[in-house]
ChimeraX commands (.cxc) that place a marker at each C-alpha (Angstrom):
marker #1 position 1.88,16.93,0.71 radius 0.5
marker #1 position -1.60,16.16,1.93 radius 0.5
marker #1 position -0.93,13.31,3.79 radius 0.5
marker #1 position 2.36,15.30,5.34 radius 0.5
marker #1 position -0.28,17.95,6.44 radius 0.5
marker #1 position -3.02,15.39,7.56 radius 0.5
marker #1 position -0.36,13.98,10.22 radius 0.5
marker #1 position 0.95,17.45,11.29 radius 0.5
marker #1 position -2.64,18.46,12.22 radius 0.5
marker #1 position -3.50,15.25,13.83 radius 0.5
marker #1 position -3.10,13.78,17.52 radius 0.5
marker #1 position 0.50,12.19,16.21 radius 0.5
marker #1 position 1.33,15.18,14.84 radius 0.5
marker #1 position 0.82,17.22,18.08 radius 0.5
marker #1 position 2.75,13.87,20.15 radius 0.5
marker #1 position 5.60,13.78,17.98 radius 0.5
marker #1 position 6.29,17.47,17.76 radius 0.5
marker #1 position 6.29,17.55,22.08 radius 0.5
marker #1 position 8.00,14.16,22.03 radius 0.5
marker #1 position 10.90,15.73,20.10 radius 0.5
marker #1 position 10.23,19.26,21.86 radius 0.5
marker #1 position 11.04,17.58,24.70 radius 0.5
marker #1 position 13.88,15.16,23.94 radius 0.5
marker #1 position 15.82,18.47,23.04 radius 0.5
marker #1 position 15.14,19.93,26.25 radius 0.5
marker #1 position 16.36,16.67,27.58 radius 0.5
marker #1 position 19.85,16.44,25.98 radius 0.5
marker #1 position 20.08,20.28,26.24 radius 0.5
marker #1 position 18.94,21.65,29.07 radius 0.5
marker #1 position 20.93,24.64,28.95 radius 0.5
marker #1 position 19.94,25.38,25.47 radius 0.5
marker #1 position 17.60,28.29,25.02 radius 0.5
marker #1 position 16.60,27.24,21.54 radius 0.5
marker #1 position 15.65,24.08,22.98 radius 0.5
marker #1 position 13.37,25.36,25.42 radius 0.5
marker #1 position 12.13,27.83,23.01 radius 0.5
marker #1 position 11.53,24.93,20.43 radius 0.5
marker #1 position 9.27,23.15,23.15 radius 0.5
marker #1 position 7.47,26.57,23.91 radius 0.5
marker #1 position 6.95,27.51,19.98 radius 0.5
marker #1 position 5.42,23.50,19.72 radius 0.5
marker #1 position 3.25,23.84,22.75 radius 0.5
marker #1 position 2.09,27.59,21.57 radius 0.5
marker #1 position 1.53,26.18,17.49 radius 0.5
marker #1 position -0.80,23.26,18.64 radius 0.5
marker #1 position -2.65,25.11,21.24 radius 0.5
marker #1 position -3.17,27.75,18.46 radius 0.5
marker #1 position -4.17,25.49,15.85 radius 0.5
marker #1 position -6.32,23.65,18.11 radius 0.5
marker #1 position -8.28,26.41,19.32 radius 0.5
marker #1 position -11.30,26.10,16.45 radius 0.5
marker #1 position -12.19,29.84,17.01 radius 0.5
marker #1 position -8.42,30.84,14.95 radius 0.5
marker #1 position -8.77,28.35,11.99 radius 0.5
marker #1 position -12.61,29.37,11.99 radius 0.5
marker #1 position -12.18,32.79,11.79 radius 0.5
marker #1 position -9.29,32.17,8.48 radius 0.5
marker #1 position -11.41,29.65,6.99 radius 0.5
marker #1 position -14.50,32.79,7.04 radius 0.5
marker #1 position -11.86,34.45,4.88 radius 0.5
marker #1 position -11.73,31.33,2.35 radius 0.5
marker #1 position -15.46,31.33,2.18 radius 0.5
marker #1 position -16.19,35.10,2.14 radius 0.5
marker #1 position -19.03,35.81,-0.60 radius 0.5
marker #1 position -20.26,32.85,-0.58 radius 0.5
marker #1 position -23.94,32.10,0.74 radius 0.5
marker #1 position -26.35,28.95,1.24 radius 0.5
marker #1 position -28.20,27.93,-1.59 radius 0.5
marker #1 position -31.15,30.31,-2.67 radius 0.5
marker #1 position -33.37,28.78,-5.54 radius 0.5
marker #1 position -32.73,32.14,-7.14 radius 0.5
marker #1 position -29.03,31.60,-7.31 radius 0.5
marker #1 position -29.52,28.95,-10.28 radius 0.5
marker #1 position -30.41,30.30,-13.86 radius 0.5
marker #1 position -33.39,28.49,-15.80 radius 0.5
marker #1 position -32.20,25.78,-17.98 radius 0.5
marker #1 position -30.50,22.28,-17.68 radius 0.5
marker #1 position -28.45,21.74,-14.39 radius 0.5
marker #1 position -26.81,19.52,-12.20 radius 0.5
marker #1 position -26.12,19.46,-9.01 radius 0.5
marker #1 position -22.45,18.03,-8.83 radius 0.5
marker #1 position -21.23,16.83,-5.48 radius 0.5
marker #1 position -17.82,16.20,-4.54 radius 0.5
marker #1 position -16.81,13.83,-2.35 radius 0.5
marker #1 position -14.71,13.67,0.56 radius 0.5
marker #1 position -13.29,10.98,3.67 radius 0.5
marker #1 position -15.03,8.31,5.21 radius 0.5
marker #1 position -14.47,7.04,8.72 radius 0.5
marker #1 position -13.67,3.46,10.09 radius 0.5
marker #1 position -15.91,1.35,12.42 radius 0.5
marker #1 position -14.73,-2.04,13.75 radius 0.5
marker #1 position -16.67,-5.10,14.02 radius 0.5
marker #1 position -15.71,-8.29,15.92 radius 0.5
marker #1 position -15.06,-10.85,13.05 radius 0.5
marker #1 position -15.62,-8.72,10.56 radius 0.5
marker #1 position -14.01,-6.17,7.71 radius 0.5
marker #1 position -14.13,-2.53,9.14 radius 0.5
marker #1 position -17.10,-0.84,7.94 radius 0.5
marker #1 position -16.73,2.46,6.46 radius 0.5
marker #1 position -18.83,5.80,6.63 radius 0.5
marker #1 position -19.09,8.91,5.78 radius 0.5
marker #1 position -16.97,11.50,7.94 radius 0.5
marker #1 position -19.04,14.25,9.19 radius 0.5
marker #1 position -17.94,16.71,6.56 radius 0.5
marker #1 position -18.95,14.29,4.02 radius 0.5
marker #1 position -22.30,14.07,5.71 radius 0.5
marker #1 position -22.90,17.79,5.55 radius 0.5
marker #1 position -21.96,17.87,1.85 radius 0.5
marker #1 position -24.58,15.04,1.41 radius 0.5
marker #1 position -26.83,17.05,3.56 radius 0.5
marker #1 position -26.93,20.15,1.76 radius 0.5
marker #1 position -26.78,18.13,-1.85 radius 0.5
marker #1 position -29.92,16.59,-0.93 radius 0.5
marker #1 position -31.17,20.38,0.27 radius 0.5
marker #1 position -29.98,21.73,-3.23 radius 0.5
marker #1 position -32.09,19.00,-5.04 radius 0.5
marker #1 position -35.25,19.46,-3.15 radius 0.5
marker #1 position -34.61,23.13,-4.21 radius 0.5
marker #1 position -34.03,23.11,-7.56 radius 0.5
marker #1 position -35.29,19.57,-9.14 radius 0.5
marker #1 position -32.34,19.13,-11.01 radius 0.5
marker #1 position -31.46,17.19,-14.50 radius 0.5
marker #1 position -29.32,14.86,-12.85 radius 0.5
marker #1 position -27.15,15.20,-9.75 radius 0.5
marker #1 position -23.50,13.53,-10.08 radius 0.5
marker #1 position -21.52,12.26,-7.49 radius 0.5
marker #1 position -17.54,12.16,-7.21 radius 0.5
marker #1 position -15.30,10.30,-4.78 radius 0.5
marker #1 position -12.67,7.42,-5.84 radius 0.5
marker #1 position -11.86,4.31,-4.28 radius 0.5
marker #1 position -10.16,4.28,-0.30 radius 0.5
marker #1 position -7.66,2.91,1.27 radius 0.5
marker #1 position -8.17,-1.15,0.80 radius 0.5
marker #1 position -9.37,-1.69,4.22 radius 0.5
marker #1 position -12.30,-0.05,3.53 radius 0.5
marker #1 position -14.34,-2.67,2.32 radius 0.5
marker #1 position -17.33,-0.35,0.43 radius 0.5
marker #1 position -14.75,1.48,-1.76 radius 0.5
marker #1 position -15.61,4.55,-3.18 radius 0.5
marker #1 position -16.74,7.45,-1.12 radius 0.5
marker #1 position -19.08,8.21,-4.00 radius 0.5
marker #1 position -21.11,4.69,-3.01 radius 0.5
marker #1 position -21.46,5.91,0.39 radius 0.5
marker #1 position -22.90,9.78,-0.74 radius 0.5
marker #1 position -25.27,7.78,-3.15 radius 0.5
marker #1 position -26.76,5.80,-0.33 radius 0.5
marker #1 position -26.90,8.84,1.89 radius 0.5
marker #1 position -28.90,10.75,-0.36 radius 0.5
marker #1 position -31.37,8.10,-1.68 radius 0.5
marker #1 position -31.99,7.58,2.21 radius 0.5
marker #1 position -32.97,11.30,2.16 radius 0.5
marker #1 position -34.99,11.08,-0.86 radius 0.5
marker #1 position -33.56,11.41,-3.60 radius 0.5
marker #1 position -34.03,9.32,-6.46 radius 0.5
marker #1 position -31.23,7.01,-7.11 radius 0.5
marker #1 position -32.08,7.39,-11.06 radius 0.5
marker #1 position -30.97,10.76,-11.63 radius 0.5
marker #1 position -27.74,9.89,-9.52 radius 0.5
marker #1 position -24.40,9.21,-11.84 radius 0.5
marker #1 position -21.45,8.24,-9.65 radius 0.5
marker #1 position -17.63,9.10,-10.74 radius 0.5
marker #1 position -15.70,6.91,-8.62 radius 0.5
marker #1 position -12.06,7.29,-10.06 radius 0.5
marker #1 position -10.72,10.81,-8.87 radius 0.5
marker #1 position -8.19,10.94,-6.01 radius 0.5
marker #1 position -8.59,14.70,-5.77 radius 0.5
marker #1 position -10.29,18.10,-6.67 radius 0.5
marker #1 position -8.48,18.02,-9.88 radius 0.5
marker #1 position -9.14,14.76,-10.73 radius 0.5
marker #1 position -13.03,15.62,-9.84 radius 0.5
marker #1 position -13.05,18.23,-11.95 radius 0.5
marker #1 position -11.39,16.45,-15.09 radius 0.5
marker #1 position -13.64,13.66,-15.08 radius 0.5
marker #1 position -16.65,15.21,-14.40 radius 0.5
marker #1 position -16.53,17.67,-17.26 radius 0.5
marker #1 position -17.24,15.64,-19.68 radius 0.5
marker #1 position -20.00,14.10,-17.96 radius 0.5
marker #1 position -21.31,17.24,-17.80 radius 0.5
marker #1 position -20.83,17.74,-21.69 radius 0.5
marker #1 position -22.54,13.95,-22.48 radius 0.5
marker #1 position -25.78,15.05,-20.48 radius 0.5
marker #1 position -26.00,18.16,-22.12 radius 0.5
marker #1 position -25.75,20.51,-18.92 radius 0.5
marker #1 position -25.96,23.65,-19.32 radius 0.5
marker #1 position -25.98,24.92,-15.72 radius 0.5
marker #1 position -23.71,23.02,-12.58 radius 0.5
marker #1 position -24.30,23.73,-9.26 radius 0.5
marker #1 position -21.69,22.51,-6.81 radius 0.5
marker #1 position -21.71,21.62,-3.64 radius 0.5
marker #1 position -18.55,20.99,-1.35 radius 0.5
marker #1 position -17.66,22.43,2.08 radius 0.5
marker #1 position -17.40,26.29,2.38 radius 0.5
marker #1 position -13.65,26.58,2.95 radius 0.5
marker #1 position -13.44,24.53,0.43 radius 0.5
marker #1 position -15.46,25.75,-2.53 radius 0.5
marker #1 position -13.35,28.46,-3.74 radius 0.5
marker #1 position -10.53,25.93,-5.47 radius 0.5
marker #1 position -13.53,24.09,-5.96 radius 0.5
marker #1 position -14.79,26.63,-8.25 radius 0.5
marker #1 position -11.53,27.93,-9.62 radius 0.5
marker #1 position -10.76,23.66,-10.46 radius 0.5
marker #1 position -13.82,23.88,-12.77 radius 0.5
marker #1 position -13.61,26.91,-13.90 radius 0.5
marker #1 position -10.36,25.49,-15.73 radius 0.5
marker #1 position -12.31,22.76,-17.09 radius 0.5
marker #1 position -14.73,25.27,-18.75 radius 0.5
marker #1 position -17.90,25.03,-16.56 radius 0.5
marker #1 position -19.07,28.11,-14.29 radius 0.5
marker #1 position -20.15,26.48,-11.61 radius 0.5
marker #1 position -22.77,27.87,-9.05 radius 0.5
marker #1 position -21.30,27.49,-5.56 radius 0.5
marker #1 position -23.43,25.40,-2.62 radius 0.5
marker #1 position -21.57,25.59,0.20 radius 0.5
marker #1 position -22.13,23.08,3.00 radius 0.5
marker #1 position -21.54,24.49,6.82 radius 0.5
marker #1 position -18.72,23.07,8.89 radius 0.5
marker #1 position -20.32,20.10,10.65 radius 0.5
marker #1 position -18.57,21.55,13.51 radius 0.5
marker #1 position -20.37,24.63,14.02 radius 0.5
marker #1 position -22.52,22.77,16.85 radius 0.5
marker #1 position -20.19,22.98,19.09 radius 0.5
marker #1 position -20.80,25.08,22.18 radius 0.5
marker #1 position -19.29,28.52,22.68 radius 0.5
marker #1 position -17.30,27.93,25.30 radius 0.5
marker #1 position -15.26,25.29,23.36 radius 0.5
marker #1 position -14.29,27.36,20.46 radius 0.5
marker #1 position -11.65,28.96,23.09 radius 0.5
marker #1 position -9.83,26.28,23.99 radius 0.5
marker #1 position -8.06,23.45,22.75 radius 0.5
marker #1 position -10.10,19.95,20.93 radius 0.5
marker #1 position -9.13,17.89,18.34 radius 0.5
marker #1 position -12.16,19.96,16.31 radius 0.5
marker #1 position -10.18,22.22,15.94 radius 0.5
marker #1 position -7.27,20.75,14.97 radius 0.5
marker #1 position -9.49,18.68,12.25 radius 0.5
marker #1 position -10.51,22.53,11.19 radius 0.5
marker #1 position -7.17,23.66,10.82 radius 0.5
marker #1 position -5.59,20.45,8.84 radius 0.5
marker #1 position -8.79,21.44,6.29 radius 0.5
marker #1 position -8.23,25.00,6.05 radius 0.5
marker #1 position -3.98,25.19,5.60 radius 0.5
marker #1 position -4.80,21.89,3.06 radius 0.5
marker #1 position -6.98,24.58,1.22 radius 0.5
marker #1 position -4.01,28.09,1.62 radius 0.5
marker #1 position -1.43,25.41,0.37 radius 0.5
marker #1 position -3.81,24.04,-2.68 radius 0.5
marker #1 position -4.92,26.97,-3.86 radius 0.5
marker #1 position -1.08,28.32,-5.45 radius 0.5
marker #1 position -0.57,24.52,-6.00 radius 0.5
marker #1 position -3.26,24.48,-8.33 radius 0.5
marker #1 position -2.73,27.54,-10.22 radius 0.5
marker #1 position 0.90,26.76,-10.60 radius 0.5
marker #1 position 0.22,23.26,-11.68 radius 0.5
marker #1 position -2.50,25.38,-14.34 radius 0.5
marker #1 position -5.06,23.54,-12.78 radius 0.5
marker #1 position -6.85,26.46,-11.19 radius 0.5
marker #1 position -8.23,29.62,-13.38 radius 0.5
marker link #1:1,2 radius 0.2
marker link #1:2,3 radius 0.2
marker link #1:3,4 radius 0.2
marker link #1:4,5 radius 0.2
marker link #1:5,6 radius 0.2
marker link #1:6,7 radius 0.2
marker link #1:7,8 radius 0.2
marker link #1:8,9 radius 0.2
marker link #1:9,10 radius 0.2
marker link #1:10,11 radius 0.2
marker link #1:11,12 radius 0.2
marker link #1:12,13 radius 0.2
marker link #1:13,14 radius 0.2
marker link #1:14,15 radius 0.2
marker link #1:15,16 radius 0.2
marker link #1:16,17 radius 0.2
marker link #1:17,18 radius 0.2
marker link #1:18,19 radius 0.2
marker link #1:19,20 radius 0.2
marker link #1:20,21 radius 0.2
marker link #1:21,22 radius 0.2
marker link #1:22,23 radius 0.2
marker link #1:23,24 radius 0.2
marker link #1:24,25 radius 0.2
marker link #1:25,26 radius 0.2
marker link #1:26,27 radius 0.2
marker link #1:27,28 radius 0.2
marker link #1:28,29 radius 0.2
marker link #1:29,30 radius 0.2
marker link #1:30,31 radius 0.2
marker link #1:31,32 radius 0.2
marker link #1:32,33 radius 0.2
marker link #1:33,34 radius 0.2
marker link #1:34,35 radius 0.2
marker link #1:35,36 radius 0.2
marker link #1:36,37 radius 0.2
marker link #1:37,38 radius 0.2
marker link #1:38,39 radius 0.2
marker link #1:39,40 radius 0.2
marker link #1:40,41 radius 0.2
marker link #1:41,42 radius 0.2
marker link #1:42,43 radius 0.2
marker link #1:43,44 radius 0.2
marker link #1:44,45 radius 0.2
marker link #1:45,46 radius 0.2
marker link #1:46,47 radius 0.2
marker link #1:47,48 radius 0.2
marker link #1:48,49 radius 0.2
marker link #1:49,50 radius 0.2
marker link #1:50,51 radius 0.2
marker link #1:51,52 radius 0.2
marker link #1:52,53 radius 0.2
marker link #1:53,54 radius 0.2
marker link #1:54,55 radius 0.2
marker link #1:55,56 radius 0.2
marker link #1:56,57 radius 0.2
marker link #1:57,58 radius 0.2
marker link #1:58,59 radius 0.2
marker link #1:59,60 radius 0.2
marker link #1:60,61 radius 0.2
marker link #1:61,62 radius 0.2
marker link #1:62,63 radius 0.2
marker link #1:63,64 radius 0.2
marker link #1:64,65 radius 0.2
marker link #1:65,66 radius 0.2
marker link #1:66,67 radius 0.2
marker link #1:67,68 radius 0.2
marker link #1:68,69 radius 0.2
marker link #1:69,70 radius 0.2
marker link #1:70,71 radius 0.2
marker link #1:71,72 radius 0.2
marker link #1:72,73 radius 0.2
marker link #1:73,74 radius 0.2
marker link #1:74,75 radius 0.2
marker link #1:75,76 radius 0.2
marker link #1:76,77 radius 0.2
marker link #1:77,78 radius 0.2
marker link #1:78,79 radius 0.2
marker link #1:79,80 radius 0.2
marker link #1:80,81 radius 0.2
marker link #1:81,82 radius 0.2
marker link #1:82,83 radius 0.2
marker link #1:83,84 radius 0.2
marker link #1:84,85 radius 0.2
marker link #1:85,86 radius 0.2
marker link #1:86,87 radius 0.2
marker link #1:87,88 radius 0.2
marker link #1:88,89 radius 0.2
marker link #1:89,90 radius 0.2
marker link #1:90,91 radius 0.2
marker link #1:91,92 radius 0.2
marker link #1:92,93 radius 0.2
marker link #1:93,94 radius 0.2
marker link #1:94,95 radius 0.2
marker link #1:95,96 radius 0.2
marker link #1:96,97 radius 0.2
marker link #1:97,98 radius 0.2
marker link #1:98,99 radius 0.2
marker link #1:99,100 radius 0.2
marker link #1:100,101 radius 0.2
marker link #1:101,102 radius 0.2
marker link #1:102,103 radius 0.2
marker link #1:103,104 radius 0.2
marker link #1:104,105 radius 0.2
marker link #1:105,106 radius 0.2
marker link #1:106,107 radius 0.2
marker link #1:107,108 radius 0.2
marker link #1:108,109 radius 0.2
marker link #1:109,110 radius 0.2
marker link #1:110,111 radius 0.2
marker link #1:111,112 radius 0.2
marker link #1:112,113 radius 0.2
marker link #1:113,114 radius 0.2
marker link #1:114,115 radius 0.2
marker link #1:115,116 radius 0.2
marker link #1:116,117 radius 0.2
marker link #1:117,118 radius 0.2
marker link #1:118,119 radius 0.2
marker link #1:119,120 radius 0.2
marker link #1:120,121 radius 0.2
marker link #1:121,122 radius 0.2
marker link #1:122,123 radius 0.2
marker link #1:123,124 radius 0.2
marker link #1:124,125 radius 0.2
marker link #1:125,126 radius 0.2
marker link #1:126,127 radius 0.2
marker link #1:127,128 radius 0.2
marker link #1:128,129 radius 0.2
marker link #1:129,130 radius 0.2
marker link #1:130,131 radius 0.2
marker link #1:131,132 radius 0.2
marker link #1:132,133 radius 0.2
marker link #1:133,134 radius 0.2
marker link #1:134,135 radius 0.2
marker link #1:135,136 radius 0.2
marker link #1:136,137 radius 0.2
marker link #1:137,138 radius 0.2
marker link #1:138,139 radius 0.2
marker link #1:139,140 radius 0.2
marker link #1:140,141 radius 0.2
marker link #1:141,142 radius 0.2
marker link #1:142,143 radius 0.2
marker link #1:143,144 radius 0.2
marker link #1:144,145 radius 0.2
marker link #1:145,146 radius 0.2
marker link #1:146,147 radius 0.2
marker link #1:147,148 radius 0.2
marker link #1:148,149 radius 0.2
marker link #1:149,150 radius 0.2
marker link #1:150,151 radius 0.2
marker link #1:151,152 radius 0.2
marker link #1:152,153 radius 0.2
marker link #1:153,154 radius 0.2
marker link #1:154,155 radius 0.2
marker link #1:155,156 radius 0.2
marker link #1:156,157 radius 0.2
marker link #1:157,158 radius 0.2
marker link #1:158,159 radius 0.2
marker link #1:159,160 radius 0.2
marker link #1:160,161 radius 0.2
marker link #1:161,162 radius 0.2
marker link #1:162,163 radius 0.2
marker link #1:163,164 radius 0.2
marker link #1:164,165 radius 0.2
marker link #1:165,166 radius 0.2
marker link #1:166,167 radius 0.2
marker link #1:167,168 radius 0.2
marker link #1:168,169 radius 0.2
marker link #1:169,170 radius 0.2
marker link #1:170,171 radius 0.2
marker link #1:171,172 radius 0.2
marker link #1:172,173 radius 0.2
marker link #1:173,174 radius 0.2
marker link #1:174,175 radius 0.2
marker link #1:175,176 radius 0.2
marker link #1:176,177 radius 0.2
marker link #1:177,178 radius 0.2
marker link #1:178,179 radius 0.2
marker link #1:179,180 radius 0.2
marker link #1:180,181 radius 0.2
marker link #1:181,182 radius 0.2
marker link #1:182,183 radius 0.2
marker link #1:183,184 radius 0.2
marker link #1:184,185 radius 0.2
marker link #1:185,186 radius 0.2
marker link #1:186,187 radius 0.2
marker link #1:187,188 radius 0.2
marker link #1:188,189 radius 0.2
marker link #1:189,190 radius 0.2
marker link #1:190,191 radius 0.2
marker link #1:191,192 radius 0.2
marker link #1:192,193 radius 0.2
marker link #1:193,194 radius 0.2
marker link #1:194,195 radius 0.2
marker link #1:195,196 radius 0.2
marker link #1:196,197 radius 0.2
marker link #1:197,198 radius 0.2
marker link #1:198,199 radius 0.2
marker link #1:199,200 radius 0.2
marker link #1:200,201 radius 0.2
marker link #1:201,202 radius 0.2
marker link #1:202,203 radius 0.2
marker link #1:203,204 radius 0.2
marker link #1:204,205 radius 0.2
marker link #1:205,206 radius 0.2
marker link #1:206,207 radius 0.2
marker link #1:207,208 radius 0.2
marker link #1:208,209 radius 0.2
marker link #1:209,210 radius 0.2
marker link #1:210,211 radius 0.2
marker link #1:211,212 radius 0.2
marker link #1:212,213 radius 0.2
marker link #1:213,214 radius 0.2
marker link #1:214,215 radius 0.2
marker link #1:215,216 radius 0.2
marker link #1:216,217 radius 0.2
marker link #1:217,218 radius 0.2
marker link #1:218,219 radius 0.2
marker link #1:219,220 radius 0.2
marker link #1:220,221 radius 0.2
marker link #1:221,222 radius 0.2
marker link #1:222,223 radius 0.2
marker link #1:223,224 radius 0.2
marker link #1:224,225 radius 0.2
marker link #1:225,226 radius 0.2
marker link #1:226,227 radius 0.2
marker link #1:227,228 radius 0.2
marker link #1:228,229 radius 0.2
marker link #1:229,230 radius 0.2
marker link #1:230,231 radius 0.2
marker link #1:231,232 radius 0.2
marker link #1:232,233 radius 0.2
marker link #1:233,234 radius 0.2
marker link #1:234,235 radius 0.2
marker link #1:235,236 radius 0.2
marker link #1:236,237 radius 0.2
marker link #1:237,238 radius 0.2
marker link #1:238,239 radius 0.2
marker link #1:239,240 radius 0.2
marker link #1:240,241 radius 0.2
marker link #1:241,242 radius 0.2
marker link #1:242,243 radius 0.2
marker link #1:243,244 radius 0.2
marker link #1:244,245 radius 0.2
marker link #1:245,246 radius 0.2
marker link #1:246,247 radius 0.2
marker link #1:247,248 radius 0.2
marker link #1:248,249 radius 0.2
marker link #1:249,250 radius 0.2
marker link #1:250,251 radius 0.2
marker link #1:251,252 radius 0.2
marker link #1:252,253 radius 0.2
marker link #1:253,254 radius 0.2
marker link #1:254,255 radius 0.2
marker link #1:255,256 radius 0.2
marker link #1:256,257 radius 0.2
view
């Protein structure tokens, strides 16, 4: 289901869906549900493209939520947890690809490495399984590790899980990790639309976690192109519907609580 939804909201997705749009027209051009097919394509991607629609839902995923304060963690033991996310080819003549953090992992690892300078935590644990084989560097937990140690933080309080495939997975592994350092307080950082299966993922495992969201990496982006169509917006909107369709997932699956 997540890759189905990755292609729909992708530049393939929105070339397929006019390719066949318009191969109906083609072998009916009398048909009004033909031509209404191509208009309803055309009108879906130019919605879903527009960042300023899937912005304004994914405010509604991350409604009472709020950056970091150092007043937002109790006293005691705690860990920052971070979860991981996609990484990003880059070709090199005679050479593997090279992988990298996307730029919503970046902003995860960016406001980690915020948390931590905030709080001075116990230990802060990284998640993120292995990629796709032609990424030669593996696990997107590697990459977050050498992100934050480049910002500073010490790569001796860093533990890396580097099996999970997804939230769940993150969640499941990670909690008793949490139990073997004797944490008493997690604080967990993942992007704001989506921290709250995030939260509900380890709530089911037991833990409470204290939310730190990180912004959309997007939120540079000048006014004027919030209004019309970019493929940052269609990157927004394959994040937040991946999020609306998780959440019931989850909670049927009795993953979520």
């Amino acid at each position: 289901m997540s890759r189905l939804l990755t292609f729909i909201f992708s530049t393939s997705g929105v070339v397929v869906g006019l390719v066949v749009a318009a191969v109906a027209v083609w072998r009916r051009p009398a048909s009004r549900a033909a031509r209404r097919f191509l208009i309803a394509v055309a009108l879906f991607y130019t919605i879903a493209a527009t960042y300023a629609v899937p912005a304004a839902i994914g405010s509604l995923l991350s409604r009472g939520y709020h950056p970091f304060q150092p007043g937002d963690a109790p006293g005691g033991v705690t860990a920052i947890v971070l979860l991981g996310s996609g990484a990003e080819r880059v070709f090199r003549w005679n050479a593997k690809p090279w992988a990298i953090l996307d730029a919503v992992g970046a902003a995860r690892v960016a406001e980690a490495a915020r948390v931590y300078r905030t709080i001075n935590p116990a230990c802060l644990i990284i998640s993120g399984g292995g990629l796709d084989p032609f990424r030669e560097r593996g696990a997107t937990s590697l990459m977050m590790r050498d992100a934050l140690v480049a910002l500073g933080v010490p790569a001796e309080i860093i533990e890396l899980e580097s099996r999970s495939r997804n939230t769940h997975d993150e969640s499941v592994l990670i909690a008793p990790m949490l139990r073997e350092l004797r944490i008493e307080h997690v604080v967990l950082v993942t992007s704001d639309v989506h921290m709250r299966r995030s939260i509900a993922a380890f709530r089911a495992q037991g833990w409470n976690a204290i939310p730190a969201i990180a912004p959309d990496p997007r939120l540079a982006l000048p006014a004027v192109r919030r209004w019309y169509p970019t493929d940052y917006g269609l990157a927004l909107s394959a994040e937040v519907v991946h999020e609306l369709a998780g959440m019931p997932y989850y909670r049927l699956r009795g993953w979520a609580k």
